[in-house]
C-alpha positions as a Markdown table, in Angstrom:
| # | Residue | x | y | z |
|---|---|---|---|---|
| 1 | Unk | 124.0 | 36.9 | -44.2 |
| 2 | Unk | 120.9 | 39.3 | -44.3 |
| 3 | Unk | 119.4 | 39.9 | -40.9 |
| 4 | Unk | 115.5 | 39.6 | -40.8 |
| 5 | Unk | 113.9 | 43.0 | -40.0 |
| 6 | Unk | 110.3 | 43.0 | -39.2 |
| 7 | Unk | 108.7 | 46.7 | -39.6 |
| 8 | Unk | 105.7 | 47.0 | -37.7 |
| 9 | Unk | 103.5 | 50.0 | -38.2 |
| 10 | Unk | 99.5 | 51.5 | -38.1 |
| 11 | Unk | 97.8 | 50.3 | -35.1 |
| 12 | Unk | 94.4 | 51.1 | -33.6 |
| 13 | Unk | 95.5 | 54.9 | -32.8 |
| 14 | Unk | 94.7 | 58.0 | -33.8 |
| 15 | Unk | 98.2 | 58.8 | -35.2 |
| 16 | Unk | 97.7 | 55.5 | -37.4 |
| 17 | Unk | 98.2 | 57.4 | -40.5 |
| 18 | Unk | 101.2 | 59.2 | -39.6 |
| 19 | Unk | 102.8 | 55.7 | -38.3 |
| 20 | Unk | 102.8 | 54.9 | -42.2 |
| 21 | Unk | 104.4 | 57.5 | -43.3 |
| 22 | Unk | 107.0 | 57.3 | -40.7 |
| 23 | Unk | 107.6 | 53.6 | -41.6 |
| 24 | Unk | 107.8 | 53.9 | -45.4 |
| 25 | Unk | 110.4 | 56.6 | -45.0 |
| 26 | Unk | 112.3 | 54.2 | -43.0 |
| 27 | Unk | 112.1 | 51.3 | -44.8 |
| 28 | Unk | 113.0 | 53.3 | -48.6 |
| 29 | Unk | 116.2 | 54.3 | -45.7 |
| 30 | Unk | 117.0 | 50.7 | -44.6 |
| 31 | Unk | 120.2 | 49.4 | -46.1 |
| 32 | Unk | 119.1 | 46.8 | -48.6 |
| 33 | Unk | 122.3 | 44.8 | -48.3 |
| 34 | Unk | 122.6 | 44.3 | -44.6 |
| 35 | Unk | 118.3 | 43.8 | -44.0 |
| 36 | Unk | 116.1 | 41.5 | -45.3 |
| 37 | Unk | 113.0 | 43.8 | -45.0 |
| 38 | Unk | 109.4 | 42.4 | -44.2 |
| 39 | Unk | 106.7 | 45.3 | -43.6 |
| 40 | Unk | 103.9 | 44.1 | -41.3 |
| 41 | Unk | 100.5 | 46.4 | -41.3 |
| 42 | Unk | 98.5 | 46.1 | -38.2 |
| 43 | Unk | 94.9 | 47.5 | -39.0 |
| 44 | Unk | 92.7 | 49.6 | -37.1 |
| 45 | Unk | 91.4 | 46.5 | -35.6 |
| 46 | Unk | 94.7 | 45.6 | -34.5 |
| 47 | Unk | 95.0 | 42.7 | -37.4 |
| 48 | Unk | 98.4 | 42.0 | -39.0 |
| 49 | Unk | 99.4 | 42.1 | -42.7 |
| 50 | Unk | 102.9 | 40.9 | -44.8 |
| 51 | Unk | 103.0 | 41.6 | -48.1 |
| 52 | Unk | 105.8 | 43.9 | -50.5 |
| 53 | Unk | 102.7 | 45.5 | -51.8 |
| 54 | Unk | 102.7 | 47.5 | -47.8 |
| 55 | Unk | 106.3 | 49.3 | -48.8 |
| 56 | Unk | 104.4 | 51.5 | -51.6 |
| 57 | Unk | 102.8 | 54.6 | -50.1 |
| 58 | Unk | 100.4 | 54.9 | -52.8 |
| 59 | Unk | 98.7 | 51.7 | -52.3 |
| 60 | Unk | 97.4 | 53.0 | -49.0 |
| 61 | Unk | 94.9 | 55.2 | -50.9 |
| 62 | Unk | 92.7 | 51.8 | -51.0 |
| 63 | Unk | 93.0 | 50.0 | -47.8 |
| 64 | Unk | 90.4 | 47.7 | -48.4 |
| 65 | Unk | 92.3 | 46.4 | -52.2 |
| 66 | Unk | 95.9 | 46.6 | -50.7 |
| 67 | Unk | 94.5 | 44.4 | -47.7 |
| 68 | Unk | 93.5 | 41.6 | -50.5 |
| 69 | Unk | 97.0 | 41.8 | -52.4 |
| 70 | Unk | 98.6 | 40.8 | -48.9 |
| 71 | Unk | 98.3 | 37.8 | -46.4 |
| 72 | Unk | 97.1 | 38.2 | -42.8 |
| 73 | Unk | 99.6 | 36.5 | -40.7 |
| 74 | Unk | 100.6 | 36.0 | -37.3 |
| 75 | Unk | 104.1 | 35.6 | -34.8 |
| 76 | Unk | 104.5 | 31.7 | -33.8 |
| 77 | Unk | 107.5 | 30.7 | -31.8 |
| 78 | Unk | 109.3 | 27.7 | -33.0 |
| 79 | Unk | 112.2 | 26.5 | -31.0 |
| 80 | Unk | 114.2 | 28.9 | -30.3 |
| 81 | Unk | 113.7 | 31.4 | -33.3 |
| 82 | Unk | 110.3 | 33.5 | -34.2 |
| 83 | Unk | 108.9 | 33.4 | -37.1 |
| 84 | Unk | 105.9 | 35.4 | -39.3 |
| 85 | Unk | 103.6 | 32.8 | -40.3 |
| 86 | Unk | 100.0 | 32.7 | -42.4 |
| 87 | Unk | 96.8 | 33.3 | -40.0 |
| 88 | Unk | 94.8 | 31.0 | -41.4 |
| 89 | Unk | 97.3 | 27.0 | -41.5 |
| 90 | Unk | 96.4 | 24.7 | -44.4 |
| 91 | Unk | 94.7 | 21.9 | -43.1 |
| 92 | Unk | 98.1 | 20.0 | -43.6 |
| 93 | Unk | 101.6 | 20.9 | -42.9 |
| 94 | Unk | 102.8 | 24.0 | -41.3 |
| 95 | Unk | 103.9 | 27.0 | -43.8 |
| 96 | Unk | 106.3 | 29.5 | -41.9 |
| 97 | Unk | 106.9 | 32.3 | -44.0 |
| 98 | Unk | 110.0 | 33.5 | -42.9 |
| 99 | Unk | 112.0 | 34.0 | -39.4 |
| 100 | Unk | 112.2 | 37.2 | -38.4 |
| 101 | Unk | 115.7 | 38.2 | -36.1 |
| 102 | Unk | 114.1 | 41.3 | -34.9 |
| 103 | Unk | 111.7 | 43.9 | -34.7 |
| 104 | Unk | 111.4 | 47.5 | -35.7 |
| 105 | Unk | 108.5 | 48.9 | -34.3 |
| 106 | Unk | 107.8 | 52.6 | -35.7 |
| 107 | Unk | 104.3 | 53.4 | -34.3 |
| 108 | Unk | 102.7 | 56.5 | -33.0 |
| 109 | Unk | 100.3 | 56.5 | -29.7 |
| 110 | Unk | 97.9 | 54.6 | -27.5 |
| 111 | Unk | 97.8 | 50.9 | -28.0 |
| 112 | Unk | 101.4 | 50.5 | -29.7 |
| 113 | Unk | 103.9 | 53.0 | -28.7 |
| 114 | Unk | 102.9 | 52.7 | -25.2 |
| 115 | Unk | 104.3 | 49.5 | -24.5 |
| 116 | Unk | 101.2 | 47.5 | -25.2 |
| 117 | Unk | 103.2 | 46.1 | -28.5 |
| 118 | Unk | 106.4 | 46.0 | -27.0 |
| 119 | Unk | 104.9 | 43.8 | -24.1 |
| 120 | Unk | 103.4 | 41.5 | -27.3 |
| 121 | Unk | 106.9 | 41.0 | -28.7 |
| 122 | Unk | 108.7 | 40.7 | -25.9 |
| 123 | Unk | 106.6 | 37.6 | -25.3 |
| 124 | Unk | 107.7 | 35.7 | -28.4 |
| 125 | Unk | 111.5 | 36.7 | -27.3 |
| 126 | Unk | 111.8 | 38.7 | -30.0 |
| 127 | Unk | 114.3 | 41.4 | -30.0 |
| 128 | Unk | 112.8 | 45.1 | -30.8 |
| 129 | Unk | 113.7 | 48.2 | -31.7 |
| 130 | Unk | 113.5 | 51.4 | -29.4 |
| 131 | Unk | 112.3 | 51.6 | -25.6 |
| 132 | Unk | 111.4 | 48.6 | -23.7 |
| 133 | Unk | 108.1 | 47.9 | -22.1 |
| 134 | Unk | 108.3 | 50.1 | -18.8 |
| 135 | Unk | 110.0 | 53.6 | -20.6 |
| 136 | Unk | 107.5 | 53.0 | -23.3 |
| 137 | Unk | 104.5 | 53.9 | -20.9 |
| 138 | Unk | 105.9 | 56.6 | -19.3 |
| 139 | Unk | 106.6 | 58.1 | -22.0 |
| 140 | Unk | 103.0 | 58.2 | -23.5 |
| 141 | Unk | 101.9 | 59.0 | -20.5 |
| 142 | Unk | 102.6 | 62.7 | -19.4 |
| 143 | Unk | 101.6 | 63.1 | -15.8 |
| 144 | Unk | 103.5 | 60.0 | -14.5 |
| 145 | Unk | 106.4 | 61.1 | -16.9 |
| 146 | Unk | 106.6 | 64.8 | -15.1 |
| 147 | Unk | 106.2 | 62.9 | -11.5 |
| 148 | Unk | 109.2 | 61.2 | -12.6 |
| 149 | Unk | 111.1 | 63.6 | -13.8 |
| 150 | Unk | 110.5 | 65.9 | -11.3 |
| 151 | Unk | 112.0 | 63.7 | -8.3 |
| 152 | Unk | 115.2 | 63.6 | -10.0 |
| 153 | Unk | 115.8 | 67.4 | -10.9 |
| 154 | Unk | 114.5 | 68.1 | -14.3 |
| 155 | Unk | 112.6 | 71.4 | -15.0 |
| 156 | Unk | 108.7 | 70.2 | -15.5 |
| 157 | Unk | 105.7 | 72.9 | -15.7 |
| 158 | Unk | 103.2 | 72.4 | -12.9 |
| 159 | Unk | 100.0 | 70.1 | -13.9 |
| 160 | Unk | 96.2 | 68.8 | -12.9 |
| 161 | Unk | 95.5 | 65.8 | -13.9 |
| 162 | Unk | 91.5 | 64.9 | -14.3 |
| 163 | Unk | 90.1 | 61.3 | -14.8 |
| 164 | Unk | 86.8 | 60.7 | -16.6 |
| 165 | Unk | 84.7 | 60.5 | -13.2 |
| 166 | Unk | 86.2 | 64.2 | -12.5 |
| 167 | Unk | 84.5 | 65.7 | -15.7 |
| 168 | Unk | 80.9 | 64.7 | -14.7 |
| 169 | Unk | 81.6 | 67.9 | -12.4 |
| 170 | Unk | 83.0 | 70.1 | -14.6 |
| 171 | Unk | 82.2 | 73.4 | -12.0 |
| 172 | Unk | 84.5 | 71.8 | -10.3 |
| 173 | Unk | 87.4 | 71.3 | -12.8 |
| 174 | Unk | 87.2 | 74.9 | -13.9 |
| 175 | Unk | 87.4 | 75.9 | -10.2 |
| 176 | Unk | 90.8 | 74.1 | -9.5 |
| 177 | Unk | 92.4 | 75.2 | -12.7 |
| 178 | Unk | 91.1 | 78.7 | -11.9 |
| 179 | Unk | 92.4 | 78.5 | -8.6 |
| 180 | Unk | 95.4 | 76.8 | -9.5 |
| 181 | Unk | 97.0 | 78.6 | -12.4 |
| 182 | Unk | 94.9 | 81.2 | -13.6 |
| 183 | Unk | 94.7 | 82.0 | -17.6 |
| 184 | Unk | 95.7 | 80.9 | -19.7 |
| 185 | Unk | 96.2 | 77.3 | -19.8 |
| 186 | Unk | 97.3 | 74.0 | -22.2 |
| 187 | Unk | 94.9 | 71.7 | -21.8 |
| 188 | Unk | 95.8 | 68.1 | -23.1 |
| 189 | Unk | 94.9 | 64.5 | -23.2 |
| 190 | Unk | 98.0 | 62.5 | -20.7 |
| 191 | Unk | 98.6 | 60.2 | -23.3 |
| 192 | Unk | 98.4 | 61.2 | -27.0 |
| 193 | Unk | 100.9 | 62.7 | -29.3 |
| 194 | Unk | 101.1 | 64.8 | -32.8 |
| 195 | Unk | 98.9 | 67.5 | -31.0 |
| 196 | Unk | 95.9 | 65.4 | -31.1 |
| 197 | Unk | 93.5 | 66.9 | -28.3 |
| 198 | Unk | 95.8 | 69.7 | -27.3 |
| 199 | Unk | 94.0 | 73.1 | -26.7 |
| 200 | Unk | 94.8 | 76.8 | -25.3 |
| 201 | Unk | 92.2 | 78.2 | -22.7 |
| 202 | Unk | 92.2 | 81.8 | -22.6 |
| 203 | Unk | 89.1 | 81.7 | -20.1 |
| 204 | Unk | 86.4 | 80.2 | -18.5 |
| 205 | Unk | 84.4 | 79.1 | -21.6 |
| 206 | Unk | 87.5 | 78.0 | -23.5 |
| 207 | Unk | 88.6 | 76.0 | -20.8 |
| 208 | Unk | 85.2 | 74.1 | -20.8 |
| 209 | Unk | 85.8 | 73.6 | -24.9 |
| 210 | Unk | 89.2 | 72.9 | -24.6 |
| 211 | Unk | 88.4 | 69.7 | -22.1 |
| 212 | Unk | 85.3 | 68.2 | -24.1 |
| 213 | Unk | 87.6 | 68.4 | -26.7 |
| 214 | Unk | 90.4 | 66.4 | -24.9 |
| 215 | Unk | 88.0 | 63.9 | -22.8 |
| 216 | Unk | 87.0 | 62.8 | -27.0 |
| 217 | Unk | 90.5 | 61.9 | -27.4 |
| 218 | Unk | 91.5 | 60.1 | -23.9 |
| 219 | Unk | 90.2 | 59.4 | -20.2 |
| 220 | Unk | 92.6 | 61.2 | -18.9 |
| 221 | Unk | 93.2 | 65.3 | -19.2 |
| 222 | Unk | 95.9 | 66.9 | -18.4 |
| 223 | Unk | 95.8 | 70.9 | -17.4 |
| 224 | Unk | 99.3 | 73.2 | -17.3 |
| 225 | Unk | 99.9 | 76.6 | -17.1 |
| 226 | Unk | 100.8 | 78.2 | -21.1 |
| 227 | Unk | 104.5 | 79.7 | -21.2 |
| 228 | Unk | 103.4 | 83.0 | -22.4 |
| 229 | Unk | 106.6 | 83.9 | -24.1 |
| 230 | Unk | 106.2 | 80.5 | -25.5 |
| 231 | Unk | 109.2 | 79.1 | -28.1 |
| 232 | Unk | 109.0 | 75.6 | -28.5 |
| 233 | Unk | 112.5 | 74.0 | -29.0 |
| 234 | Unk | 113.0 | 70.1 | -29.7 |
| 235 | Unk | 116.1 | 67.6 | -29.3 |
| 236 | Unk | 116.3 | 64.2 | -30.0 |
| 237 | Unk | 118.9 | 61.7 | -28.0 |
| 238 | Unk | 119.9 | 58.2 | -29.6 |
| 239 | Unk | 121.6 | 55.7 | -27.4 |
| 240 | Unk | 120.8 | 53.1 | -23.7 |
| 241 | Unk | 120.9 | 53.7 | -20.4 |
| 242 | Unk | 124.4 | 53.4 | -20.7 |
| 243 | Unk | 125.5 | 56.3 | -23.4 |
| 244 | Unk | 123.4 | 58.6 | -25.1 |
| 245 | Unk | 124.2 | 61.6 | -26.6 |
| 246 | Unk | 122.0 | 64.7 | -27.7 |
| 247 | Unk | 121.1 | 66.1 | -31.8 |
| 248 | Unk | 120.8 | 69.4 | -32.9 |
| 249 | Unk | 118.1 | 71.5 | -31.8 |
| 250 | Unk | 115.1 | 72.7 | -33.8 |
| 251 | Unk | 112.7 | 75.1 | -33.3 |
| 252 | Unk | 109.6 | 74.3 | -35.2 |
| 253 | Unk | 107.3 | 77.2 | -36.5 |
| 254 | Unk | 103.6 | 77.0 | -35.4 |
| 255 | Unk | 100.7 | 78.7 | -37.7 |
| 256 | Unk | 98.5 | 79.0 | -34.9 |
| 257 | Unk | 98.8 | 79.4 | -30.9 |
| 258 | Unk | 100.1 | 75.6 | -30.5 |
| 259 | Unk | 101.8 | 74.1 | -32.9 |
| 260 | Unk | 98.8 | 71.4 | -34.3 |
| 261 | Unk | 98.6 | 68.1 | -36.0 |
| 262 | Unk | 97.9 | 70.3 | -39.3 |
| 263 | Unk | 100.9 | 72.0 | -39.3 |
| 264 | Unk | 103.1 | 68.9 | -38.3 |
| 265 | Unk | 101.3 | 66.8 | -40.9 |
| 266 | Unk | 99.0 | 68.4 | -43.5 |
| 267 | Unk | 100.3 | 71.6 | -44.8 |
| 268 | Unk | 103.2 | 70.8 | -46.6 |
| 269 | Unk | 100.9 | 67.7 | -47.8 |
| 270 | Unk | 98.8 | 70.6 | -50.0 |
| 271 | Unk | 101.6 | 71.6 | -52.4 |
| 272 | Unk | 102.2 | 67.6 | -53.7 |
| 273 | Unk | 103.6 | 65.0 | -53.4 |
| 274 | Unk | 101.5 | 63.7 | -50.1 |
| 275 | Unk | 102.4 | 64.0 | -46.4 |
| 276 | Unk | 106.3 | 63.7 | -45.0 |
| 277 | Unk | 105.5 | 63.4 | -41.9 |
| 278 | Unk | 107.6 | 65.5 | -39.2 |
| 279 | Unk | 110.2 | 65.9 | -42.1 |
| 280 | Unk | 108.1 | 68.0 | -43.7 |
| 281 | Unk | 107.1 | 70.8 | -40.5 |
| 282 | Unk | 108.7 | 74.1 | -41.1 |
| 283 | Unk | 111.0 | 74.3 | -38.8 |
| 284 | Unk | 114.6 | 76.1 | -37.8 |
| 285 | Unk | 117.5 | 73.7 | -37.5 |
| 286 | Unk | 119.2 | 74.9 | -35.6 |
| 287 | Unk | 117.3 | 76.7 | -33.4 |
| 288 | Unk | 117.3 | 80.4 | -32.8 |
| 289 | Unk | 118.6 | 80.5 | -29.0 |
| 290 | Unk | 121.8 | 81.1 | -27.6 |
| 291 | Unk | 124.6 | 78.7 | -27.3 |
| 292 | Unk | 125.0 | 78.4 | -23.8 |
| 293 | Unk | 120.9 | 77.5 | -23.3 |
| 294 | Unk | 121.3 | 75.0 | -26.0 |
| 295 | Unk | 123.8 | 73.3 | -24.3 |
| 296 | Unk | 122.0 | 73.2 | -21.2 |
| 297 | Unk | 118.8 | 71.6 | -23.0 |
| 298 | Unk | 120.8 | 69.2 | -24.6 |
| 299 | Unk | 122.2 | 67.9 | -21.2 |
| 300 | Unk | 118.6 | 67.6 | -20.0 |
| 301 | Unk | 117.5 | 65.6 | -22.8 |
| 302 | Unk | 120.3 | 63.0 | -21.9 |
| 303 | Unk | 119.6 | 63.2 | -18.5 |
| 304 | Unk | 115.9 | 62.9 | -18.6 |
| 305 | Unk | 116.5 | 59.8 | -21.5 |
| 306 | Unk | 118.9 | 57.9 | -19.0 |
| 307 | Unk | 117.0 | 58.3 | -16.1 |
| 308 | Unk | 113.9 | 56.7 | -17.5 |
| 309 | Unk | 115.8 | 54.1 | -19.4 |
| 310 | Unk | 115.0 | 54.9 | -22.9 |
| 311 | Unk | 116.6 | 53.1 | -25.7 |
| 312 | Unk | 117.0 | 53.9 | -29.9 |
| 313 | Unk | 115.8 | 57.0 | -31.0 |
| 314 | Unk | 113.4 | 59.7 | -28.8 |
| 315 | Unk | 112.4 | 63.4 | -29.3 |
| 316 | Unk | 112.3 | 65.7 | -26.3 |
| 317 | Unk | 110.3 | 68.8 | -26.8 |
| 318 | Unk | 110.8 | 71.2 | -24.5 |
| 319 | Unk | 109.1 | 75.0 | -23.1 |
| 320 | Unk | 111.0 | 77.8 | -23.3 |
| 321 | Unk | 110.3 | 81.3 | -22.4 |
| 322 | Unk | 111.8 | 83.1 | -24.6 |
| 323 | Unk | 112.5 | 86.4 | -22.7 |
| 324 | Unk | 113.7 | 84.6 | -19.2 |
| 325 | Unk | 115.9 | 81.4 | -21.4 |
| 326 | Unk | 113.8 | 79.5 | -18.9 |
| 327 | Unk | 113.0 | 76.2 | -20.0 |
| 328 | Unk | 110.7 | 73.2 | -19.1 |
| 329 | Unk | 110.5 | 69.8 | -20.5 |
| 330 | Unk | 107.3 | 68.6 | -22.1 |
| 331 | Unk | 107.1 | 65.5 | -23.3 |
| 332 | Unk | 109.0 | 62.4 | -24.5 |
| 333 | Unk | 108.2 | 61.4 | -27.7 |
| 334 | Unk | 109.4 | 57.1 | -27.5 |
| 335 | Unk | 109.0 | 57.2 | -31.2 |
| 336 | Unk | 109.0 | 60.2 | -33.1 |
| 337 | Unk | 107.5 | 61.3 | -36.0 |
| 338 | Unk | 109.9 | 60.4 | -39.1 |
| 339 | Unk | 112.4 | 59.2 | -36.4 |
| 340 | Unk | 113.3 | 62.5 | -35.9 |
| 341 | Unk | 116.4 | 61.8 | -38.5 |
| 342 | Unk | 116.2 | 65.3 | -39.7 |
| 343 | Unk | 118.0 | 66.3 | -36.6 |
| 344 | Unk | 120.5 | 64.2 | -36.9 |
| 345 | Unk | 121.7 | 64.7 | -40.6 |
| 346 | Unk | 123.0 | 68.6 | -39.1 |
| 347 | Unk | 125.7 | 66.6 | -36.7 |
| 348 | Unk | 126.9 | 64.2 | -39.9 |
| 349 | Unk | 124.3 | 61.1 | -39.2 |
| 350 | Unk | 122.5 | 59.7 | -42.1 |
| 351 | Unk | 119.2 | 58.8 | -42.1 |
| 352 | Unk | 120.6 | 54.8 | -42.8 |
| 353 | Unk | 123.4 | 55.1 | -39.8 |
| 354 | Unk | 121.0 | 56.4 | -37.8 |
| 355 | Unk | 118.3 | 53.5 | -38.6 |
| 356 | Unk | 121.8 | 50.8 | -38.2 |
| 357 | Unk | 122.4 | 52.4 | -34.3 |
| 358 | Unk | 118.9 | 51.9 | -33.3 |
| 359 | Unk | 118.8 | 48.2 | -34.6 |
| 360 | Unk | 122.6 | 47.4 | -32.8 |
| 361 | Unk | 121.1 | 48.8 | -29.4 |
| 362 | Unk | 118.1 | 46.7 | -29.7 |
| 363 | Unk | 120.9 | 43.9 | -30.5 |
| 364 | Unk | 122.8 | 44.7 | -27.8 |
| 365 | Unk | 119.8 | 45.0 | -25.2 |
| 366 | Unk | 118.7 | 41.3 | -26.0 |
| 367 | Unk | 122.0 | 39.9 | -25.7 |
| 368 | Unk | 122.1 | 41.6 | -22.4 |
| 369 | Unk | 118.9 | 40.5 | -21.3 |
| 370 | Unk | 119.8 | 36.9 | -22.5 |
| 371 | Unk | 122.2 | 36.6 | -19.3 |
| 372 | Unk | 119.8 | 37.5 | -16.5 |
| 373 | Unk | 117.8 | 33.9 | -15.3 |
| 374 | Unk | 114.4 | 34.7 | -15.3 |
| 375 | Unk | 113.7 | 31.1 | -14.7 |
| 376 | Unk | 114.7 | 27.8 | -13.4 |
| 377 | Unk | 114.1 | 24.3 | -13.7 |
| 378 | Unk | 112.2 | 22.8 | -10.9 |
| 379 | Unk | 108.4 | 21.4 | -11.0 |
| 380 | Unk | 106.5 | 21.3 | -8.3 |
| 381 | Unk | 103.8 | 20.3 | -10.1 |
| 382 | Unk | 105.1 | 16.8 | -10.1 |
| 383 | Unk | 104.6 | 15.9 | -6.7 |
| 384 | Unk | 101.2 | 18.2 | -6.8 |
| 385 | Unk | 98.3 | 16.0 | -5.0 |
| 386 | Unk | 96.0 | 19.2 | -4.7 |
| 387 | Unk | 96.9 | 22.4 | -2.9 |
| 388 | Unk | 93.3 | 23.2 | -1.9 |
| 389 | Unk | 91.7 | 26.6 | -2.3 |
| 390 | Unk | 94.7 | 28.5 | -0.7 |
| 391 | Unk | 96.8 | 27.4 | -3.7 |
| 392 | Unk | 100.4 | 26.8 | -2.9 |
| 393 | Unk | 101.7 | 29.7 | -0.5 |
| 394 | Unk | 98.9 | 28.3 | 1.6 |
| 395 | Unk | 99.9 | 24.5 | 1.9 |
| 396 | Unk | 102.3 | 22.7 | 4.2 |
| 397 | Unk | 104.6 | 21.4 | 1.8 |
């Protein structure tokens, strides 16, 4: 028997786009045999949408037309199973269009990877794929991540974090940056991903572009020192809390100063064929550094991943000078672009295994959860004759 796999992508975020691409790779991955697949598109307006017309990539060149070929739908619980059912009921009887075992969410930033859409399933009991509620939103969220981190020994570059209210005193921004670090700088919003918002400051009136540019993107900034020598080197880890284990290395090649969304996303896209997403970045698998530093980064990545109880697939990027071997670890990435299966295939895992892991630990983690009591039967409420305005704690039952 099939199991039910919900695949929910888009989202209101700015990496919307490249959540499609991401999901439609999976889903032409997903082993037809073992998954009954059913592709859910949330819009920019965060509005959902089934229909086998969402698993083409070329219908997405006409949102508006796809959007009429498919039915807007919503999750309803029933009992003890969820189910994806039309948003708009027939006057009589109750359609239920099918019931869905569990979820694969493969979305990129604010507003669904950061557990605002994991928090949304996990209130119809629905099982989902990748990190649960609480990893979910450190992980987007790069200051709190690096506080983390940093109490339980993982190499993490110094950083200023600035809130909206700081940037109507800009004088003052520049001043504690200056003070702080010195040039040259990465200036970034705390919570985005794909190098949306991500700047280098060089001076003074860089710095001042570099944070307008950021403050468009999120209400939050984050400021860090640059690694001059920079080499950017990325792993991904698969596992729980549990066991995890690390990928090969790559070391993608930037055409500018940072590596930026147009190189992750666009230039490959120019020479046909559309967009691959991080598939398509050039890139060197593995990476160019020695042996002994790769190991070392790979053991971080597991440590870092257990430590914040991540689950299914992440990629880790990490600093590294390339002069010193010193490294620092940037950012957790709770759902990478592409799912980062193209670090996998150079260890043996296909793109399919890979996708069949993640759904078994999202398996597993619900079966775990399902014997912890989160509730009991007892109702006060019965023998309620009014608490007053102190409410219960303040009565003398």
């Amino acid at each position: 028997m099939k199991i039910n796999l919900a695949v929910l992508f888009g989202g209101k975020s700015v990496e919307h786009e490249i959540s499609v691409i991401s999901a439609l790779q999976a889903i032409r991955n997903l082993n037809a045999e073992k998954y009954e697949i059913y592709p859910i598109y949330i819009t920019k307006k965060n509005e959902f949408y089934y229909g086998d017309e969402l698993k083409d990539i070329n219908e997405f060149r006409n949102i508006p037309e796809l959007l009429g070929k498919c039915e807007r739908v919503n999750f309803v619980t029933e009992g003890s199973r969820t189910y994806i059912a039309p948003y708009a009921q027939k006057m009589f009887g109750k359609k239920l269009i099918a019931p869905i075992d569990v979820a694969f969410p493969i979305v990129h930033g604010t507003n669904v990877e950061d557990g605002a859409l994991q928090g949304f399933l996990k209130t119809f009991n629905l099982p989902f794929v990748g990190c649960d509620v609480l990893p979910s939103a450190i992980c987007m969220d790069k200051y709190v991540a690096k506080v983390l981190l940093r109490e339980c020994g993982i190499p993490v570059l110094d950083g200023l974090r600035f809130t909206q209210s700081d940037y109507s005193d800009l004088g003052s921004i520049v001043s504690r940056v200056e003070e702080k670090f010195g040039y040259p700088v990465i200036v970034k919003p705390v919570n985005l991903g794909s190098s949306v918002g991500i700047s280098k400051a060089e001076n003074t009136a860089e710095l001042e572009a570099a944070l307008s540019d950021a403050y468009t993107y999120a209400d939050k900034v984050l400021v860090e020192p640059a690694v001059v020598n920079l080499k950017e080197i990325n792993c991904s880890v698969i596992g729980d809390s549990e066991y995890a284990e690390a990928s090969e290395c790559e070391e993608p090649v930037a055409s500018d100063k940072i590596l930026s969304y147009s190189d992750k996303y666009l230039d490959n896209s120019k020479q046909g064929g559309g967009s691959k997403g991080m598939a398509s970045l050039k890139r060197k698998i593995p990476a160019d550094i020695p042996a002994d530093v790769k190991e070392k980064i790979q053991k971080c990545a597991v440590d870092a991943f257990k430590y914040l109880d991540c689950n299914g697939v992440v990629r880790i990027d990490f600093l590294m000078d390339s002069k010193t071997n010193e490294f620092w670890l940037n950012e957790i990435n709770a759902i990478p672009g592409s799912l980062s299966f193209y670090l996998w295939e150079p260890v043996g895992v296909k793109y399919t295994e890979l996708l069949d892991k993640m759904i078994a630990l999202a398996l597993k983690r619900q079966r775990q959860v399902e014997d912890i009591t989160f509730s009991f039967d007892t109702n006060i409420l019965s023998s309620a004759t009014g608490f007053g305005a102190k409410g219960a704690k303040g009565s003398k039952m």
